[in-house]
VOTITOR-46456 format. One record per residue (C-alpha): x, y, z; residue in one letter. Coordinates in steps of 0.02 Angstrom, whole numbers, padded with zeros to 5 digits, always signed. Layout:
N
XYZA/...
//
This chain:
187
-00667-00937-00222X/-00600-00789-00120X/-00432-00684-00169X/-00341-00557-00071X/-00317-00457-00123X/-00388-00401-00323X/-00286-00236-00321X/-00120-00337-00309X/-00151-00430-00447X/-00032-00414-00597X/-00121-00366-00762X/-00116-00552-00819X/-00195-00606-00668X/-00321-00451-00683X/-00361-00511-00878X/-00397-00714-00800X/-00509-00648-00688X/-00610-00547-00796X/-00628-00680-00902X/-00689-00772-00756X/-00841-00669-00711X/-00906-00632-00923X/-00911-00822-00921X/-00941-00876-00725X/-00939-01074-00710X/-01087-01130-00632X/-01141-01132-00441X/-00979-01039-00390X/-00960-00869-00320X/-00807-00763-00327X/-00774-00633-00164X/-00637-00526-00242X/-00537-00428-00078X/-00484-00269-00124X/-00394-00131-00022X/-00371+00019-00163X/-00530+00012-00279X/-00415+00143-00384X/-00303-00006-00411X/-00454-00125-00477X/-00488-00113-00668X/-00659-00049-00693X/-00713-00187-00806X/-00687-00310-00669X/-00766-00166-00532X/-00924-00152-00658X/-00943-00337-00657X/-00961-00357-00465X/-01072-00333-00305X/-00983-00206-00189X/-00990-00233-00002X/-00884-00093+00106X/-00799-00172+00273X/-00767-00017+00377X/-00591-00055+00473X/-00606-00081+00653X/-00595+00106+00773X/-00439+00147+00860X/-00480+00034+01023X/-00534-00110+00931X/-00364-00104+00805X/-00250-00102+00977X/-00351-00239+01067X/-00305-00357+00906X/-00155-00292+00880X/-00099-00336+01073X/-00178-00499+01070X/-00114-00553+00890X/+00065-00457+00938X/+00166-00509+01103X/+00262-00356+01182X/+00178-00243+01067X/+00184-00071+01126X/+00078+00114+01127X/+00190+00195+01028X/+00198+00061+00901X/+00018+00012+00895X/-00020+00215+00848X/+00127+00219+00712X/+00042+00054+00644X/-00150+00112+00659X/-00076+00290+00557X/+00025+00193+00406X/-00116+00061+00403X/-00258+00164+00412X/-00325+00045+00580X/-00336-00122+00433X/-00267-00260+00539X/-00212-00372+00391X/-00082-00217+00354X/-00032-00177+00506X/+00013-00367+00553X/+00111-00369+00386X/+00184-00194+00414X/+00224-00250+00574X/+00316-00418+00516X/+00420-00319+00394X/+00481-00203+00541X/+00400-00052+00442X/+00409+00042+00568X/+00607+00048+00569X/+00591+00062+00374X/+00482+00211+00383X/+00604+00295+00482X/+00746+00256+00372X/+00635+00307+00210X/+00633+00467+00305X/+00804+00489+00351X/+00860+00436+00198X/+00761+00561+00090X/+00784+00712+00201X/+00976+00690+00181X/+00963+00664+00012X/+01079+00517+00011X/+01068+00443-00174X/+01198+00293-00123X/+01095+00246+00012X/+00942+00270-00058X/+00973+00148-00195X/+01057+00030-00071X/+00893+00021+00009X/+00800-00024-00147X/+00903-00139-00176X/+00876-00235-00014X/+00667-00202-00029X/+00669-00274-00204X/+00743-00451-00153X/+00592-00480-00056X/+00410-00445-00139X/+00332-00417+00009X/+00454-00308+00097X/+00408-00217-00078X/+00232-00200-00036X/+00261-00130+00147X/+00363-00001+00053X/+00241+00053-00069X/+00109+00074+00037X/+00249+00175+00159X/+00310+00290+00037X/+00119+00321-00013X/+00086+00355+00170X/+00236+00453+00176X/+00196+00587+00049X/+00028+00588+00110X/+00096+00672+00267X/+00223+00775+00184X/+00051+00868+00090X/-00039+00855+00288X/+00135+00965+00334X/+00117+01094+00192X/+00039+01266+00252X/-00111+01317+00173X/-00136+01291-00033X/-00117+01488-00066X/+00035+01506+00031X/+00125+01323-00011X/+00063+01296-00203X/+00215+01271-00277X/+00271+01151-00134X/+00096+01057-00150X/+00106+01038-00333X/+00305+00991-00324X/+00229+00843-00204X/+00099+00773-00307X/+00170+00772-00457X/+00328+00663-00386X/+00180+00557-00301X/+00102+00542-00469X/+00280+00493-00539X/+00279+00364-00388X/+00123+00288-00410X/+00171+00267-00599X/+00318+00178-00569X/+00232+00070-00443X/+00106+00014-00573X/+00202-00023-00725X/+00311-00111-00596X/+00165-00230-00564X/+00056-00234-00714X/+00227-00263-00834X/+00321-00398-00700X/+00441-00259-00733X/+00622-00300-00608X/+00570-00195-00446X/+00764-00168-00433X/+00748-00073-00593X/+00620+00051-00556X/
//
């Protein structure tokens, strides 16, 4: 039995699984496909054999990426190897979901600090769950680069902190969004 991926499993699903490997039927083997270990519940993570899969280097990604995308370009294959971290399964779904584009918007949208729009956007991402996944793992990648663009610790601090506790707040929301089946138009 293989699923892909564990750490996008709702907390039902989570609890079926674990159940699952206390009391594994016979002559069957589970492969559980994670991306975020963080996002796997340690019972389940204590109960398994971990095997890392390193993603593929930067020449590899594009060679994939231009055979598996037609009229792919540079430009796009870096913005996709950078918000994917060079995983092909993300970067193919990124890429389906026109992330790119949405990144830029998520941008735009955030620096003007356009509430209307902001929640118009939502709105449109929530309709489609995984539309919603491209923009998790976007706004994720997002504030990752906003801390990359912070000066040092001692001189940005306050800036730092100000960042990861809204990315804390983020990450929150994202969760009880999926473990509760909570209305992603409501969070």
């Amino acid at each position: 039995i293989i699923i892909d991926a564990l750490d996008d499993l709702n907390r039902n699903s989570n609890n079926a699984i674990l159940k699952t490997l206390e009391e594994p039927p016979a002559d069957v083997f589970l492969f559980l496909i994670n991306h975020n270990p963080a996002k796997v519940l340690d019972t389940i993570k204590s109960r398994c054999r971990l095997i890392k899969i390193a993603n593929p280097e930067y020449t590899d990604f594009k060679e994939i990426l231009t055979k598996n995308i037609e009229g792919i370009n540079e430009e796009e294959i870096k913005i996709l190897a950078k918000i994917s971290d060079n995983s092909i399964g993300s970067a193919l779904e990124m890429y389906n979901y026109n992330a790119i584009d949405l990144y830029e918007q998520i941008g735009q949208l955030l620096a003007e600090d356009n509430n209307k729009a902001i929640f118009d956007l939502a709105k449109i991402i929530s309709s489609n769950e995984g539309l919603w996944d491209v923009f998790e793992k976007l706004i994720i990648f997002y504030l990752h680069n906003l801390l990359l663009s912070c000066p040092h610790p001692c001189a940005g601090g306050n800036k730092k902190e100000r960042i990861f506790i809204m990315a804390d707040k983020i990450n929150n929301l994202f969760s009880a969004t999926k473990n509760l089946n909570l209305d992603k138009s409501q969070s």
